[in-house]
C-alpha positions as a printed Julia matrix, in Angstrom:
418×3 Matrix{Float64}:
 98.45  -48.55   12.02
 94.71  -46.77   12.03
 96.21  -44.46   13.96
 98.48  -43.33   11.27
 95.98  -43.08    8.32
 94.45  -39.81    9.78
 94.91  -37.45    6.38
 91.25  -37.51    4.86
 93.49  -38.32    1.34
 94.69  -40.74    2.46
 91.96  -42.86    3.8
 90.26  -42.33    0.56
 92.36  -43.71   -1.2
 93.2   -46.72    0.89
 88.75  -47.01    0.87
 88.54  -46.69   -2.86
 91.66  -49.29   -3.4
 89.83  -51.9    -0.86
 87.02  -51.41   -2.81
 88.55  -52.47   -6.38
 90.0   -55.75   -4.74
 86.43  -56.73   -4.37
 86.03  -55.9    -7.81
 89.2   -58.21   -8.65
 87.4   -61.09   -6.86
 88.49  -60.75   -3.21
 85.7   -61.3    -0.87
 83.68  -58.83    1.2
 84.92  -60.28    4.51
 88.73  -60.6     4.24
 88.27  -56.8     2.39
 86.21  -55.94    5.76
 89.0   -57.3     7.94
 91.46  -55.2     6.25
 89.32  -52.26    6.34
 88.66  -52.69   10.16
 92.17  -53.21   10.83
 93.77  -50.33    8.65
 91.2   -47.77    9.53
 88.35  -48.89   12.25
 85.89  -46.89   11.23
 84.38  -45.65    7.92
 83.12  -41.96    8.1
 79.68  -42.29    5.49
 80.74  -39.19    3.91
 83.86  -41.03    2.79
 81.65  -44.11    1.31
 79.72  -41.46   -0.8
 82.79  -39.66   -2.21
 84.7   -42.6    -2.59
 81.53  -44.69   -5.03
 81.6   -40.68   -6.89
 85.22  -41.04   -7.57
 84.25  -44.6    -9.08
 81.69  -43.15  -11.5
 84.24  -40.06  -12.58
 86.94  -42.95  -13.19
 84.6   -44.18  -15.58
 83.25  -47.14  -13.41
 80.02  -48.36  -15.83
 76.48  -48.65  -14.19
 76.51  -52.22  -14.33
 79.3   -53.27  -13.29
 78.7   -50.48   -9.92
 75.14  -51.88   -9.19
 77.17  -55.26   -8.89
 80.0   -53.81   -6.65
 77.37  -52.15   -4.87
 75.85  -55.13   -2.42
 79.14  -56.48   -2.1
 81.33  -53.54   -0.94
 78.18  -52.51    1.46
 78.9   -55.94    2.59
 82.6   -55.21    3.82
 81.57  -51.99    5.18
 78.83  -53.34    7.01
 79.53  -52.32   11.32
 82.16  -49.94   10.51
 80.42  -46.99    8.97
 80.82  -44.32   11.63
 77.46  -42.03   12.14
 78.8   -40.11   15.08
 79.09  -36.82   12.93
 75.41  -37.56   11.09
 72.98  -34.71   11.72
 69.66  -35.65   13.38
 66.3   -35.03   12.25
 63.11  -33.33   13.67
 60.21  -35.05   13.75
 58.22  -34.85   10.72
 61.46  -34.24    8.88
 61.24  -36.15    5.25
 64.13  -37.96    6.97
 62.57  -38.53    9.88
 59.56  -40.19    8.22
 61.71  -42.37    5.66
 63.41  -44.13    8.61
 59.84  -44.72    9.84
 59.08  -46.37    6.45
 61.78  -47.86    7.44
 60.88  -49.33   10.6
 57.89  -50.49    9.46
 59.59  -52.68    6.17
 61.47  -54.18    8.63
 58.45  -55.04   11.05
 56.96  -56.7     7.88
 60.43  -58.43    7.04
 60.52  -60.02   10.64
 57.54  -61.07   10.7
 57.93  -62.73    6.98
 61.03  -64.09    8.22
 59.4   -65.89   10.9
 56.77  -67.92    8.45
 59.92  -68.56    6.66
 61.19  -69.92    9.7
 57.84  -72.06   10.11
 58.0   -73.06    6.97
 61.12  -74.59    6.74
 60.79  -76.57    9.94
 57.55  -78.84    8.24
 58.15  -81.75    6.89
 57.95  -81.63    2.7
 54.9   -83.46    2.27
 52.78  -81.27    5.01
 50.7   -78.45    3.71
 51.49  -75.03    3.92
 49.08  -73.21    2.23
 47.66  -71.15    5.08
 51.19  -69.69    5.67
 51.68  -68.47    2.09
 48.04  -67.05    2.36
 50.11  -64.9     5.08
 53.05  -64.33    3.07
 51.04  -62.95    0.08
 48.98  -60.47    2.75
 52.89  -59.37    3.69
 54.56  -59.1     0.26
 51.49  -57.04   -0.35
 52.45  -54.56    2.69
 56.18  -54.86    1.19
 55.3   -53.86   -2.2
 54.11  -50.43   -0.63
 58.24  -49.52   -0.57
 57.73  -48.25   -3.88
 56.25  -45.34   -2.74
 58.92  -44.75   -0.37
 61.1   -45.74   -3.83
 59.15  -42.91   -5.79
 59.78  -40.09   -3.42
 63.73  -40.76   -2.8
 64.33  -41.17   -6.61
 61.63  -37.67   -7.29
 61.97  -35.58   -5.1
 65.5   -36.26   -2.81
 68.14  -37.4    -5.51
 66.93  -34.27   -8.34
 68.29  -32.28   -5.4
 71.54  -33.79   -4.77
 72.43  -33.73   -8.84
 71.98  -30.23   -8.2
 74.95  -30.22   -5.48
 76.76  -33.03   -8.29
 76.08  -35.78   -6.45
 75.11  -38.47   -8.69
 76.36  -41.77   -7.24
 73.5   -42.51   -5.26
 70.62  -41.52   -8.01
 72.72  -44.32  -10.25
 73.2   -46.97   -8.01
 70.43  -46.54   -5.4
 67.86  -46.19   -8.32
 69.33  -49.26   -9.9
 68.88  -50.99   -6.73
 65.73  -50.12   -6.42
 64.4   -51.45   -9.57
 66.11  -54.36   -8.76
 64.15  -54.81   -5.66
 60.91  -53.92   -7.39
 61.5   -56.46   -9.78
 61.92  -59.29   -7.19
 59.06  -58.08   -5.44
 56.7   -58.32   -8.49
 58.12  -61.84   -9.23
 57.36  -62.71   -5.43
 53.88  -61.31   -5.91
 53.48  -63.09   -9.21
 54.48  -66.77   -7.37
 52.33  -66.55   -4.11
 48.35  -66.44   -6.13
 49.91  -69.99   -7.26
 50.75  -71.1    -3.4
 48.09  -70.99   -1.31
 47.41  -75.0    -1.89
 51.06  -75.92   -1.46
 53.06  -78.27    0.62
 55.83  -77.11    2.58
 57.97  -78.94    0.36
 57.46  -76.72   -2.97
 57.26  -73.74   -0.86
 60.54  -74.12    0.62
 61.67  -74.22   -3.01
 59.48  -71.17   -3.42
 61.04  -69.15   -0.55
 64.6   -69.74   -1.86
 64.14  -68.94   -5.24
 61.86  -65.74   -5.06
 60.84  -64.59   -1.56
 63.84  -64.28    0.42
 66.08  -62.53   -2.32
 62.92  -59.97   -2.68
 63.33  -59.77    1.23
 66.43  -59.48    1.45
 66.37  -56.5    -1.46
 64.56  -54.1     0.45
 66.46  -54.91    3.79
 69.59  -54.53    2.08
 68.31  -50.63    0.53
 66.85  -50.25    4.14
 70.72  -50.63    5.22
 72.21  -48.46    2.48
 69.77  -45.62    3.0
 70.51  -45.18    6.7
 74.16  -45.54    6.52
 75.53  -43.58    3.62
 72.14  -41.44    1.91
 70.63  -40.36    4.39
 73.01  -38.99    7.0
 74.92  -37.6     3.47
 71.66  -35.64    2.02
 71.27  -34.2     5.99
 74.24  -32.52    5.12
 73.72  -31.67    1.89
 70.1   -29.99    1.69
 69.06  -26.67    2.47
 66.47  -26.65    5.1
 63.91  -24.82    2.5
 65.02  -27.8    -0.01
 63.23  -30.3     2.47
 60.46  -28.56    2.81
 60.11  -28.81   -1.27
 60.56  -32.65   -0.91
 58.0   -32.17    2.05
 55.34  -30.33    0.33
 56.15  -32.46   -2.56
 55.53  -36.04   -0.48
 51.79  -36.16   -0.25
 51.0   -36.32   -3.98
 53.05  -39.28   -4.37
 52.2   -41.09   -1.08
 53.89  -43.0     2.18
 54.94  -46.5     2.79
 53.22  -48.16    5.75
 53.19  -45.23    7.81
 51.36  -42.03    8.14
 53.09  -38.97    9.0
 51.24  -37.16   11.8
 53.73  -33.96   12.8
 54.04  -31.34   10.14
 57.91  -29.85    9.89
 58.5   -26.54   10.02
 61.7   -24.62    8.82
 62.98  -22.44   10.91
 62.89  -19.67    8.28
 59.36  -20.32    7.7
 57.87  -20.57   11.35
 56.49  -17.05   11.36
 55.86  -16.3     7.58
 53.65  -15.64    5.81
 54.46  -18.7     3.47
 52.39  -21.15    1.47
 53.22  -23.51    4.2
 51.42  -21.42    7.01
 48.49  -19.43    4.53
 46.94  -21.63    1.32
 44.39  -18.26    0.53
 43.91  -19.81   -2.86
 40.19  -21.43   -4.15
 39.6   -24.31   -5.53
 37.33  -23.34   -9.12
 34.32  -25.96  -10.02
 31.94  -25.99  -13.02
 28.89  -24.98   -9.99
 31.06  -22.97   -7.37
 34.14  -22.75   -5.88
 35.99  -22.62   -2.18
 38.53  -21.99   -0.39
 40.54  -25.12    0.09
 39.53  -25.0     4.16
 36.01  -25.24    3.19
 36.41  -28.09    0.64
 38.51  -30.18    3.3
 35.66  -29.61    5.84
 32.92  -29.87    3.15
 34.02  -33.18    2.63
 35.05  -34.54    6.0
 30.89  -33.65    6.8
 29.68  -35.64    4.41
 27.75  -38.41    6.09
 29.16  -40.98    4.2
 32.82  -41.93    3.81
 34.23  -41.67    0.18
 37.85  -43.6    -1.58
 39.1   -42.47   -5.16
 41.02  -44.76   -6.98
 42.36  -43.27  -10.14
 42.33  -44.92  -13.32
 45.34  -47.03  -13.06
 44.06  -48.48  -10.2
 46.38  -46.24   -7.57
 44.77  -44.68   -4.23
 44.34  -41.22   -4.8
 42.04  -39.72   -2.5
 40.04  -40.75    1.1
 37.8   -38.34    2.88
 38.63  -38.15    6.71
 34.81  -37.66    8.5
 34.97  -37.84   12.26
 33.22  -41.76   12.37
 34.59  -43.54    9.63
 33.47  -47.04    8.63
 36.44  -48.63    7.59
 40.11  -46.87    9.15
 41.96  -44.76    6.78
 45.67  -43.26    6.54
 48.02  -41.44    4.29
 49.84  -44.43    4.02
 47.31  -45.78    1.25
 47.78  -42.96   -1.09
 49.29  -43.49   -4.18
 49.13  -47.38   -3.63
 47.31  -49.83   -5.98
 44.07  -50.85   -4.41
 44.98  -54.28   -5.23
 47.56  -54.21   -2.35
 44.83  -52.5     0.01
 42.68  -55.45    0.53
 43.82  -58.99    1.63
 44.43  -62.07   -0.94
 41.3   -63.57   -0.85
 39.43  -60.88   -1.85
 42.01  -59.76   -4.84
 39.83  -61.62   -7.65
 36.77  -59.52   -6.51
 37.96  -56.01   -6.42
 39.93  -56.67   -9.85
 36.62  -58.08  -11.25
 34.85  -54.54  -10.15
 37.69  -52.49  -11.31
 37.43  -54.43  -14.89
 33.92  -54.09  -15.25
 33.65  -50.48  -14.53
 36.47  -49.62  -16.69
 35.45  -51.43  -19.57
 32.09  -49.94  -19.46
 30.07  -53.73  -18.77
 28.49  -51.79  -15.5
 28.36  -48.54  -13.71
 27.96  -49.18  -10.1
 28.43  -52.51   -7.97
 26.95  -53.07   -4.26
 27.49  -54.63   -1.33
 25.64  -54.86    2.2
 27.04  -56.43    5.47
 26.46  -56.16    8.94
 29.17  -55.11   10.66
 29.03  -54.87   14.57
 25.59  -54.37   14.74
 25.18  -51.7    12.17
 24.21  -52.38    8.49
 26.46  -50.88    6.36
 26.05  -50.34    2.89
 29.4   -49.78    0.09
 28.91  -48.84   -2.99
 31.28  -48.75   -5.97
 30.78  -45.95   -9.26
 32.69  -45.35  -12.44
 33.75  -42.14  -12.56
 33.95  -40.51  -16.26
 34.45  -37.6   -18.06
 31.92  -36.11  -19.93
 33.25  -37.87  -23.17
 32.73  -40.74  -21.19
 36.09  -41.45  -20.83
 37.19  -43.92  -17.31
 38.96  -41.88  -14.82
 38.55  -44.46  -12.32
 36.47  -45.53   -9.3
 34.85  -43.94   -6.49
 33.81  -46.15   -3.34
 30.95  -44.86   -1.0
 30.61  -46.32    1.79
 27.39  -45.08    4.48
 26.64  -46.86    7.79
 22.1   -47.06    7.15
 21.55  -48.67   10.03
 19.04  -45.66   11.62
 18.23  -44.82    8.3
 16.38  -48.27    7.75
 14.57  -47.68   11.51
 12.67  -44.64    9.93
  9.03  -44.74    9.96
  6.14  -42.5     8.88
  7.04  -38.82    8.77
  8.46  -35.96    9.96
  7.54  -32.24    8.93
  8.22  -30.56   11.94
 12.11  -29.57   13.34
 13.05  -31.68   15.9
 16.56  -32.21   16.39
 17.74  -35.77   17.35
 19.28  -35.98   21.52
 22.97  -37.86   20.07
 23.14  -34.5    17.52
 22.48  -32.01   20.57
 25.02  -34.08   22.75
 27.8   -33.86   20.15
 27.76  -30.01   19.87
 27.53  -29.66   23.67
């Protein structure tokens, strides 16, 4: 019989009318053997028109976000990609699905403690493996970025083409796996004493819905938004949700290729020629200089803005501690593991609230001394605007003796221009 439902019209409707039975209470997997059977495969493009019809039928947000998860669920292994468009490296697609791939390394990897977990026996403790949950909820949490630049800067442009299902239901979704994500992060402080017992408890209630959340989105995007928006956007469209990316920030993953529209390859265009200057109070220069101004500095500089979010890292040539895009636009909280979390809030609090100015630190660190400091930064009206972190590697500085007046250029400074 699949081969008779061939008219696009058709199949629609058949799709949209499988749809409403799950609405009516049937369940996802006789819906999905009915589906299979009557059609075999599921173009995506049909899933996206079909869930518009819903909304134009007068379908209520609600009551969609609910028949969202369980219609992906009957569709699940039939969606048919074979007509999807592929994308370039360094594509906004391409580096969403390698978001993607590393939520999903993280969601493994959580699923495995689970895993651990569940085989103790309720009475033995498990507080080490939560300590390693809480270090990979906090990697998880970074989806929001990912969250901030679909819902910004890719579903403004498919409004535009009056596609609106997906900013609805997607966005819905997403809060919805934000939410379970902050409740995760709000249980696992509490759980690094527990016994495998209350944990499992733990896991049931809060961890593994938030898990599953953001594997289930993982799923939707893939199937249906992404291979739909491929065909939807104009090339110089991307690039706008390209150029746009940076400010808010990437999830896990730093893209290193830069993509370049055809139309754009040998223009003069903003992406190939920035000729503007950056104005200070003392000076000003050309955004090139500033970039390499910075990266010279002989110490390595973080901004975190005054809501506590990753704003800015300078990129020198030996840094201390290993930066990537990935952290911007991500609360520092999430930047530094567990243990540490009641320290760096304590800094961030005091400096805010005005009770100090600066706080230090020394360690040695491989045989160098390395010295981190951290500064309020405010306005001249002495309002916060949030934290800078300095950190400098003094380990020759502190072997200095006596003087030196006359030029004499060290043999390492010769060797690294030669």
């Amino acid at each position: 019989m699949s081969e008779i439902i061939n008219n696009r019209q058709e199949r629609l409707a058949l799709l949209k009318s499988m749809i409403l039975k799950i609405n009516s209470g049937e369940t996802p997997e006789a819906v999905k053997q009915e589906i299979s059977s009557l059609l075999k495969e599921v173009p995506y493009e049909d899933v996206v028109t079909v869930e518009q019809e819903l909304f134009s039928e007068g379908v209520d947000r609600d009551n969609m976000l609910e028949l969202c998860d369980l219609h992906s669920d009957a569709l699940k292994g039939i969606i048919d990609l074979s007509s999807s468009r592929k994308e370039p490296s360094g594509h906004p697609v391409h580096t969403f699905k390698r978001e993607n791939q590393a939520l999903r390394r993280e969601i493994s990897f959580i699923r495995k403690i689970f895993t651990e977990i569940n085989a103790m026996d309720d009475e033995a403790a498990a507080g080490e493996l939560f300590l390693k949950l809480h270090t990979h909820f906090n990697n998880l949490m970074d989806v929001d970025k990912h969250y901030l630049r679909k819902e910004n800067l890719l579903f403004p442009f498919l409004e535009k083409y009056k596609i609106t299902g997906p900013s609805t239901v997607m966005w819905g979704k997403d809060d919805e796996a934000r939410t379970l994500l902050k409740n995760a992060l709000t249980v696992l402080p509490e759980s690094h004493n527990i016994t495998s017992g209350d944990g499992k408890a733990v896991i049931e209630i809060s961890l593994a819905p938030a898990a599953a959340a953001v594997e289930e989105m993982i799923y939707k995007e893939e199937q249906i938004l992404f291979p739909m928006a491929m065909d939807t956007l104009k090339e110089e469209e991307w690039f706008e949700v390209m150029r746009q990316s940076d400010e808010i920030g990437y999830c896990l993953f730093a893209p290193v290729d830069e993509w370049k529209p055809a139309a754009m390859e040998n223009s003069n265009s903003e992406f190939n020629q920035l000729k503007g200057k950056v104005n200070l109070p003392t000076g000003s220069f050309t955004l090139k200089e500033l970039t390499a101004m910075l990266d010279t500095f002989p110490f390595d500089v973080t901004f975190v803005d005054k809501d506590d979010f990753v704003r800015f890292f300078s990129h020198g040539k030996e840094r201390i501690f290993q930066r990537n895009k990935a952290i911007l636009g991500r609360k520092v909280q999430f930047c530094h593991p567990p243990s540490s979390l009641s320290v760096v809030e304590k800094i961030l609090d005091d400096l805010r609230q005005g009770r100090q100015e600066k706080a230090e630190f020394w360690i040695n660190m491989r045989g160098r001394f390395i010295f981190i400091s951290y500064y309020a930064v405010r306005s001249e009206t002495n309002e916060y605007l949030g934290t800078l972190e300095v950190t400098q590697d003094l380990t020759r500085l502190r072997q200095l003796e006596g003087e030196r007046r006359i030029l004499s250029y060290d043999e390492n400074t010769e060797t690294e221009k030669n």
